[in-house]
Backbone as XML, in Angstrom:
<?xml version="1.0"?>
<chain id="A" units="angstrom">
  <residue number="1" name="UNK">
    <atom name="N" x="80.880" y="152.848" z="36.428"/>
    <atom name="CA" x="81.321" y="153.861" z="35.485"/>
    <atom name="C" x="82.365" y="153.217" z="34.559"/>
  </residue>
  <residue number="2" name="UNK">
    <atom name="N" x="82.076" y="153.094" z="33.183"/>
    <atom name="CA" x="83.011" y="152.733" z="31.970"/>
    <atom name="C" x="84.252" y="153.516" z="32.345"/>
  </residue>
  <residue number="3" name="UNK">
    <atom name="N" x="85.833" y="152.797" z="32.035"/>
    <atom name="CA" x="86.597" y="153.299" z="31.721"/>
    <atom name="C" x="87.382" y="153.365" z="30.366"/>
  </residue>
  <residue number="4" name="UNK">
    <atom name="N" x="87.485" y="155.135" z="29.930"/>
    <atom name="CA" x="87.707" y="155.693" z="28.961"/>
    <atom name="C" x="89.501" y="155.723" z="28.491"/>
  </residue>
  <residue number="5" name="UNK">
    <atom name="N" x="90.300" y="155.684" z="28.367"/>
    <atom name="CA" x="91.417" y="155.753" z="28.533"/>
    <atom name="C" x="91.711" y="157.059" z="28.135"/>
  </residue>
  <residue number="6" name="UNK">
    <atom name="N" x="90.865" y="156.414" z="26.614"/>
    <atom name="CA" x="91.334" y="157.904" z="25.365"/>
    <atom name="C" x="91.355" y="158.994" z="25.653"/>
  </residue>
  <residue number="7" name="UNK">
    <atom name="N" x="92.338" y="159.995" z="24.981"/>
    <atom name="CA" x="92.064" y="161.206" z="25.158"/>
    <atom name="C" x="91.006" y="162.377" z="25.043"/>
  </residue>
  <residue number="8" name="UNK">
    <atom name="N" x="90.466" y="161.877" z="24.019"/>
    <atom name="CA" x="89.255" y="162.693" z="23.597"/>
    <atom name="C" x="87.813" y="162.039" z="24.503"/>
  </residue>
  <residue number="9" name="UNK">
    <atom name="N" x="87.883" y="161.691" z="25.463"/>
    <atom name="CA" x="87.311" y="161.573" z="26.453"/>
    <atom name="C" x="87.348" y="161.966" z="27.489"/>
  </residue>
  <residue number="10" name="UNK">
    <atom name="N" x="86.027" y="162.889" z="28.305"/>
    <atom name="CA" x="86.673" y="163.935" z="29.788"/>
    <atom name="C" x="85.792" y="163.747" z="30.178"/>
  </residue>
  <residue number="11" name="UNK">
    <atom name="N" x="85.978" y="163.446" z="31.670"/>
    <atom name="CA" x="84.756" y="163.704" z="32.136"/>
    <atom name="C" x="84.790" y="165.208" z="33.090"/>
  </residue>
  <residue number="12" name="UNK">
    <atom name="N" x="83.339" y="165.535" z="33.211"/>
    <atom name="CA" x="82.948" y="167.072" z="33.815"/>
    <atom name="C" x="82.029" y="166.398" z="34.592"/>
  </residue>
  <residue number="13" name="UNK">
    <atom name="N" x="82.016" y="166.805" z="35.723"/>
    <atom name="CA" x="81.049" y="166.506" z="36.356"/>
    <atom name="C" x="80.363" y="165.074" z="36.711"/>
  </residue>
  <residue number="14" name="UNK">
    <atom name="N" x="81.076" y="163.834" z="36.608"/>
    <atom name="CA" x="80.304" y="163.134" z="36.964"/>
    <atom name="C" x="80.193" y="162.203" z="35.534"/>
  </residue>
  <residue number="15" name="UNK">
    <atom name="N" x="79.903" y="163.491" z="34.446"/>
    <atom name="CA" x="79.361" y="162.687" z="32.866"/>
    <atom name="C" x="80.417" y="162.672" z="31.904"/>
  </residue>
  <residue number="16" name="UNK">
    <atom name="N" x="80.078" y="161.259" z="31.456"/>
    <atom name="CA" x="80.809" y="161.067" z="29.927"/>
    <atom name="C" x="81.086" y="162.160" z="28.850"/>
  </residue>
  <residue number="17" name="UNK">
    <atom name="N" x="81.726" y="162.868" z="28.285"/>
    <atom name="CA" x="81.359" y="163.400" z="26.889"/>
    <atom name="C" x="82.123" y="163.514" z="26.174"/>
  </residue>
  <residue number="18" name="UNK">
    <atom name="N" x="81.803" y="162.510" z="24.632"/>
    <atom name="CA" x="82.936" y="161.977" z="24.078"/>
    <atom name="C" x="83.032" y="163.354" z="22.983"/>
  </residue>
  <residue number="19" name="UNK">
    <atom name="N" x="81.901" y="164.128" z="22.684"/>
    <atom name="CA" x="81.917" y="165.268" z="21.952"/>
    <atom name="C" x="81.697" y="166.350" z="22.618"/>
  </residue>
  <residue number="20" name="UNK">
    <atom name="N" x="81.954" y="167.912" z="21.998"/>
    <atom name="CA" x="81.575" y="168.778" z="22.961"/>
    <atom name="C" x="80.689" y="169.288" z="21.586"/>
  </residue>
  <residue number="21" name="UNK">
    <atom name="N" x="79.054" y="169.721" z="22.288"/>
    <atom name="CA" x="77.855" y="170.326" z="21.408"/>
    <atom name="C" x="77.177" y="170.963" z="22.675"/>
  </residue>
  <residue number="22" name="UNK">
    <atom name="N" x="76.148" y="171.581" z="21.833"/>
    <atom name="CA" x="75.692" y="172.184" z="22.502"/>
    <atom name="C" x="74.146" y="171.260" z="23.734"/>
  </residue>
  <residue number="23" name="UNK">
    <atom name="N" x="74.128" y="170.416" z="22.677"/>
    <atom name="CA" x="73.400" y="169.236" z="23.836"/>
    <atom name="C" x="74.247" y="169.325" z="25.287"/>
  </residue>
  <residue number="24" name="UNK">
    <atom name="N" x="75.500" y="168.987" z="24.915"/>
    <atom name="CA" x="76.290" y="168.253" z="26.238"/>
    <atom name="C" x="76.212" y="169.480" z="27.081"/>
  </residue>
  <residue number="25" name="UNK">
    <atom name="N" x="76.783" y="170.744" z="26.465"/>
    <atom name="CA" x="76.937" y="172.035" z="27.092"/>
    <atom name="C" x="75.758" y="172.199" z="27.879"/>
  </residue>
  <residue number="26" name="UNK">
    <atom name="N" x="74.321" y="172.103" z="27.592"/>
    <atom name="CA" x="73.636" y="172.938" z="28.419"/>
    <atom name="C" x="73.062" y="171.880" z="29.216"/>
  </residue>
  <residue number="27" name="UNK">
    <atom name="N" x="73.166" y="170.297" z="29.231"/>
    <atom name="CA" x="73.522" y="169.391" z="30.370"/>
    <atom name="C" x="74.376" y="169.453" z="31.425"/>
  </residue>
  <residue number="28" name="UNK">
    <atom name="N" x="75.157" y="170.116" z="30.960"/>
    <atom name="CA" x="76.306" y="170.545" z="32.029"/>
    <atom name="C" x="76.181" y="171.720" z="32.764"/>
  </residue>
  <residue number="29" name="UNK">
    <atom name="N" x="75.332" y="172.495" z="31.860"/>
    <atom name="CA" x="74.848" y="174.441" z="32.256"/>
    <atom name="C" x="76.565" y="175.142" z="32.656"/>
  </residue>
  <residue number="30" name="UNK">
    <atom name="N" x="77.029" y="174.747" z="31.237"/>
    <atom name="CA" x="78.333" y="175.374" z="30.590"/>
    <atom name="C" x="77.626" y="176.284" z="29.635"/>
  </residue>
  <residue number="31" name="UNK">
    <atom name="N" x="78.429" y="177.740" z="28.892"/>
    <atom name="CA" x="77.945" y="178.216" z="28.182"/>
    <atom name="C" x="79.263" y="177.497" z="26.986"/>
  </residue>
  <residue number="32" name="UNK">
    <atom name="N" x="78.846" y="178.045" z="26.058"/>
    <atom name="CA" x="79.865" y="177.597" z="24.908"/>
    <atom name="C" x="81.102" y="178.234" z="24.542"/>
  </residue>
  <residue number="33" name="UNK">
    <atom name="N" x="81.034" y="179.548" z="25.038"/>
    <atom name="CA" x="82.023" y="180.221" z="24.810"/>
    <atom name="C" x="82.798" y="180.328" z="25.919"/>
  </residue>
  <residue number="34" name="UNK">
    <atom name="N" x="82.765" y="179.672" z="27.083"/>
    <atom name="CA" x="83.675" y="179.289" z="28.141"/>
    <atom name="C" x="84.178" y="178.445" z="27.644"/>
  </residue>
  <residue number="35" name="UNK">
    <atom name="N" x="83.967" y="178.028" z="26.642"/>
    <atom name="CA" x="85.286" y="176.472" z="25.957"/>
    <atom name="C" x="86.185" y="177.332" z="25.109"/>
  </residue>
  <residue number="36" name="UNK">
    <atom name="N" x="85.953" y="178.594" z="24.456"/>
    <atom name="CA" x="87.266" y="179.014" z="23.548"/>
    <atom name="C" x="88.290" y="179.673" z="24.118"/>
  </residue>
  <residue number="37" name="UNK">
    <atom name="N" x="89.165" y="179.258" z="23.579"/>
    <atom name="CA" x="90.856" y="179.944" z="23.661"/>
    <atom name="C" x="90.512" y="181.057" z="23.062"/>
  </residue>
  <residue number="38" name="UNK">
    <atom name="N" x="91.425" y="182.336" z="23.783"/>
    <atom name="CA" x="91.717" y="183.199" z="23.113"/>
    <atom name="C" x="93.026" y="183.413" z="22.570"/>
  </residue>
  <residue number="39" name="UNK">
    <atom name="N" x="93.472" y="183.678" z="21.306"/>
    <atom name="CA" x="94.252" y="184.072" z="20.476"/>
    <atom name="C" x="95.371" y="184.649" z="21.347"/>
  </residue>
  <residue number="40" name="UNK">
    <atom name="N" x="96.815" y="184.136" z="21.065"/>
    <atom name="CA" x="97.543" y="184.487" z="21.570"/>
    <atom name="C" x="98.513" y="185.445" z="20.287"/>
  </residue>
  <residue number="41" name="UNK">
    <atom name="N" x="99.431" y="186.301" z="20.382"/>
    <atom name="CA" x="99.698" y="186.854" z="19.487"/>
    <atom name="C" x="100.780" y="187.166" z="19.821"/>
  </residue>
  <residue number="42" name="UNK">
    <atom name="N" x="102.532" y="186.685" z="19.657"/>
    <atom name="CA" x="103.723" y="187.115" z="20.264"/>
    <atom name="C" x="103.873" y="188.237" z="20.320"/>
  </residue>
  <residue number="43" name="UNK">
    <atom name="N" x="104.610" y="189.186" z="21.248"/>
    <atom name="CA" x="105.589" y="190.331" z="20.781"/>
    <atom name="C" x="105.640" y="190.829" z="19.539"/>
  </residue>
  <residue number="44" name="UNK">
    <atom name="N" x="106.707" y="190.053" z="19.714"/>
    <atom name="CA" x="107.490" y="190.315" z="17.913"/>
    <atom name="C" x="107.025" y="190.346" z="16.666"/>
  </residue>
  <residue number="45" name="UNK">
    <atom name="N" x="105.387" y="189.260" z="16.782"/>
    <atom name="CA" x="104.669" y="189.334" z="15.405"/>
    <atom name="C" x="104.807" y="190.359" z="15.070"/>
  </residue>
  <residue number="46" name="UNK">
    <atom name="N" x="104.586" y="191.617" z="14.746"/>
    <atom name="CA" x="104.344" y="192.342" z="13.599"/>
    <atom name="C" x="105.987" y="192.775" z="13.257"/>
  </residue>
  <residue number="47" name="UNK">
    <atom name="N" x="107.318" y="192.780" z="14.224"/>
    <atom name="CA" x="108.132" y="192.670" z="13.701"/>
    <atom name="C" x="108.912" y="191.693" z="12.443"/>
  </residue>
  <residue number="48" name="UNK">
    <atom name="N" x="108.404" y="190.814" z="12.765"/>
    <atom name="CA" x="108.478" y="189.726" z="12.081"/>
    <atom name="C" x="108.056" y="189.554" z="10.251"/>
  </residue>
  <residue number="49" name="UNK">
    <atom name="N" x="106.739" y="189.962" z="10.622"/>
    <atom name="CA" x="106.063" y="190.203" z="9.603"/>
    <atom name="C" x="106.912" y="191.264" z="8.578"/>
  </residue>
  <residue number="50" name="UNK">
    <atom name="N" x="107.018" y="192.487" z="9.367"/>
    <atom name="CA" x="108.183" y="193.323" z="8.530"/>
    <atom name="C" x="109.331" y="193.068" z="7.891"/>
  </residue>
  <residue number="51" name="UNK">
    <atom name="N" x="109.749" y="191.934" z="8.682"/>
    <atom name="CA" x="111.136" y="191.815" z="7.911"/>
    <atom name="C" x="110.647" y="190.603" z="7.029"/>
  </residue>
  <residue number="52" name="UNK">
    <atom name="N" x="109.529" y="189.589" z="6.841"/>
    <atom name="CA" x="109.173" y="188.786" z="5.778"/>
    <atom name="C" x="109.155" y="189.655" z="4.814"/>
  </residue>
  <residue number="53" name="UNK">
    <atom name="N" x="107.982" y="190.560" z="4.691"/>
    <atom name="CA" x="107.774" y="191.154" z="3.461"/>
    <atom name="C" x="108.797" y="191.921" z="2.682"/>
  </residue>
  <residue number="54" name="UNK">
    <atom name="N" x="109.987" y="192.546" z="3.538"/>
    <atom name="CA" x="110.807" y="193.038" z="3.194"/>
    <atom name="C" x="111.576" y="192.498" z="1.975"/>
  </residue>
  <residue number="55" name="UNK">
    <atom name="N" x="112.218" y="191.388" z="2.832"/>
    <atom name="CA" x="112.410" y="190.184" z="2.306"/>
    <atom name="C" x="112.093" y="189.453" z="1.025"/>
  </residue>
  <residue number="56" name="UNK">
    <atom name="N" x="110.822" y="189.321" z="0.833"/>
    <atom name="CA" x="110.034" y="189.384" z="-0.117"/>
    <atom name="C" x="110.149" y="190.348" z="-1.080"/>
  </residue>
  <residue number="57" name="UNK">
    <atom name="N" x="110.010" y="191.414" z="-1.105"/>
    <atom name="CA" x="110.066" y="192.763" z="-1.975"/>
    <atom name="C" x="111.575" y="192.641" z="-2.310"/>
  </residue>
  <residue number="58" name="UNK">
    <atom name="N" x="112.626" y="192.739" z="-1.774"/>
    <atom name="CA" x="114.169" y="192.446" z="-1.586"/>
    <atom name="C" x="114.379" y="191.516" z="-3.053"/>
  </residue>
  <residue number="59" name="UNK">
    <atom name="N" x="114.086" y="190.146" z="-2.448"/>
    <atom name="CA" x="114.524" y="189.026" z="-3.050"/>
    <atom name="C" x="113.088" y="188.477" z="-4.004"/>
  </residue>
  <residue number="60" name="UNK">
    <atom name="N" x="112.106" y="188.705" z="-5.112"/>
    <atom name="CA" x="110.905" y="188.428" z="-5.184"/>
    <atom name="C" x="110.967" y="187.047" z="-5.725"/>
  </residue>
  <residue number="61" name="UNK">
    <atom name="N" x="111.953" y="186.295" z="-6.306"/>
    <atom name="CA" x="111.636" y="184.933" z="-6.828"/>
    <atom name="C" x="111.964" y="183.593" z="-5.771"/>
  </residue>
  <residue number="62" name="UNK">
    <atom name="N" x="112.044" y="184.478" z="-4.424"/>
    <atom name="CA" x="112.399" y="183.863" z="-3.301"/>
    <atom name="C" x="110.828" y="182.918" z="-3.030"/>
  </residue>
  <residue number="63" name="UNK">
    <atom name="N" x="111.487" y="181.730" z="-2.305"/>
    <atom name="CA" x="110.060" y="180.760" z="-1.714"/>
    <atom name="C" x="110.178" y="180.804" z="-1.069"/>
  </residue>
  <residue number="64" name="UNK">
    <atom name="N" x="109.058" y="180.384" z="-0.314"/>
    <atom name="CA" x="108.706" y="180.321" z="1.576"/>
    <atom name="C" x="110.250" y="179.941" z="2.152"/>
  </residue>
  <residue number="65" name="UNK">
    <atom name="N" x="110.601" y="178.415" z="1.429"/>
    <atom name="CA" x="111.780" y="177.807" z="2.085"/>
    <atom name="C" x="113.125" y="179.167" z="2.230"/>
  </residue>
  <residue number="66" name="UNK">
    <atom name="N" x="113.288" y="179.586" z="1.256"/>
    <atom name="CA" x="114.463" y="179.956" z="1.009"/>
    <atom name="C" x="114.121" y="181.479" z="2.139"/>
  </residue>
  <residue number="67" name="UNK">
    <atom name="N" x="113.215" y="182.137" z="1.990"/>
    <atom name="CA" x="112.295" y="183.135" z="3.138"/>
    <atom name="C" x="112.947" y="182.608" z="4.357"/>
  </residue>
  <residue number="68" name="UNK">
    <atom name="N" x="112.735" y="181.449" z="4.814"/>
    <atom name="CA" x="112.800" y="180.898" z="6.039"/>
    <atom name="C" x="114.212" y="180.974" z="6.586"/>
  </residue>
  <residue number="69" name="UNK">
    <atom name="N" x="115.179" y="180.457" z="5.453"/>
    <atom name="CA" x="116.302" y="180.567" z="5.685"/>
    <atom name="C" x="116.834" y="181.595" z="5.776"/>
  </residue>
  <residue number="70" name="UNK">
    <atom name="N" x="116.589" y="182.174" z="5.302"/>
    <atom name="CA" x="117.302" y="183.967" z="5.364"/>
    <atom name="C" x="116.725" y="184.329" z="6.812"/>
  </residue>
  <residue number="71" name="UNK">
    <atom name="N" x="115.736" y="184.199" z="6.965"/>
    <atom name="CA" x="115.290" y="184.623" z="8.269"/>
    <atom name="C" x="115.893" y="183.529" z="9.773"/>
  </residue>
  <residue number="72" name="UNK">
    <atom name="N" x="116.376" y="182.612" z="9.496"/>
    <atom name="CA" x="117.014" y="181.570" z="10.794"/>
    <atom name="C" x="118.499" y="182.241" z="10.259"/>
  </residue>
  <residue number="73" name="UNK">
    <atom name="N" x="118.676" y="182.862" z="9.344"/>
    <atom name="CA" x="120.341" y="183.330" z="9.462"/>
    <atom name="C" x="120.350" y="184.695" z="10.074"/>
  </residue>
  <residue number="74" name="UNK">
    <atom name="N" x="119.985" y="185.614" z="9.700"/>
    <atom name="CA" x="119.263" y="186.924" z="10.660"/>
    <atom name="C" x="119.090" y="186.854" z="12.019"/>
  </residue>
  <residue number="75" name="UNK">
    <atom name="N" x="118.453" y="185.773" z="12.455"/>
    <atom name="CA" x="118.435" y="185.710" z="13.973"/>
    <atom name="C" x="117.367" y="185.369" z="14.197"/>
  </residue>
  <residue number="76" name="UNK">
    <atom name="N" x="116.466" y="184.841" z="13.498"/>
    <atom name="CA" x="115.060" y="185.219" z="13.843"/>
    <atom name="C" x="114.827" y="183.331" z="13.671"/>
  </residue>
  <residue number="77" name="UNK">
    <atom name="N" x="114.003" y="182.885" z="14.987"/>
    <atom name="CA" x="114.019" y="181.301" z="15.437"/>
    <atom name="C" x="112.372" y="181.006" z="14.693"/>
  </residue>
  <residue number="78" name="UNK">
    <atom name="N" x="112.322" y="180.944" z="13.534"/>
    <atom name="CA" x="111.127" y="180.698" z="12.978"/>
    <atom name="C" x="111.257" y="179.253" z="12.229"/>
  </residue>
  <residue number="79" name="UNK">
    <atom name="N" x="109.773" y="178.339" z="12.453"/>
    <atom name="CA" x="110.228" y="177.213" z="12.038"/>
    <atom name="C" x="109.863" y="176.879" z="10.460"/>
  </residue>
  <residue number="80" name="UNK">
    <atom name="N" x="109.622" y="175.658" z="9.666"/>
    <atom name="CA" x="109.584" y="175.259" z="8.549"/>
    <atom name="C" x="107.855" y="175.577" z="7.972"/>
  </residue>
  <residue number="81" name="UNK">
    <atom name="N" x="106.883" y="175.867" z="8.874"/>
    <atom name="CA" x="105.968" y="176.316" z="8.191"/>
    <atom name="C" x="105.119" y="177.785" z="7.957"/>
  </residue>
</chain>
């Protein structure tokens, strides 16, 4: 058996698979949608959201950056993008 180091290399079962398709999937008798994440969605999102737009409406010639900052002075731990 080759050794893979890389990350984007796993083995399941025994087999190589440097991609995940639907070839590999039903070699494996995986379905495909046992590989997705589901969406995580904080708390606070829609609080959050409220006080952006606010914000926005408030201050309108405001940019994302300057958005951001007002919001890390408020209290709110949101990062640069």
């Amino acid at each position: 058996m080759p050794k893979f180091p890389k990350p984007w290399y796993r083995k399941t079962r025994g087999l190589w698979c440097l991609f995940r398709n639907a070839a590999n999937d039903r070699e494996l008798g995986q379905s495909r949608s046992s590989q997705r994440r589901s969406r995580h969605i904080p708390d606070d999102e829609p609080r959050l959201v409220r006080e952006m737009i606010g914000l926005a409406e408030q201050y309108g010639r405001y940019g994302y950056r300057r958005v951001t900052a007002l919001l890390n002075q408020s209290g709110w731990h949101v990062n640069h993008k």
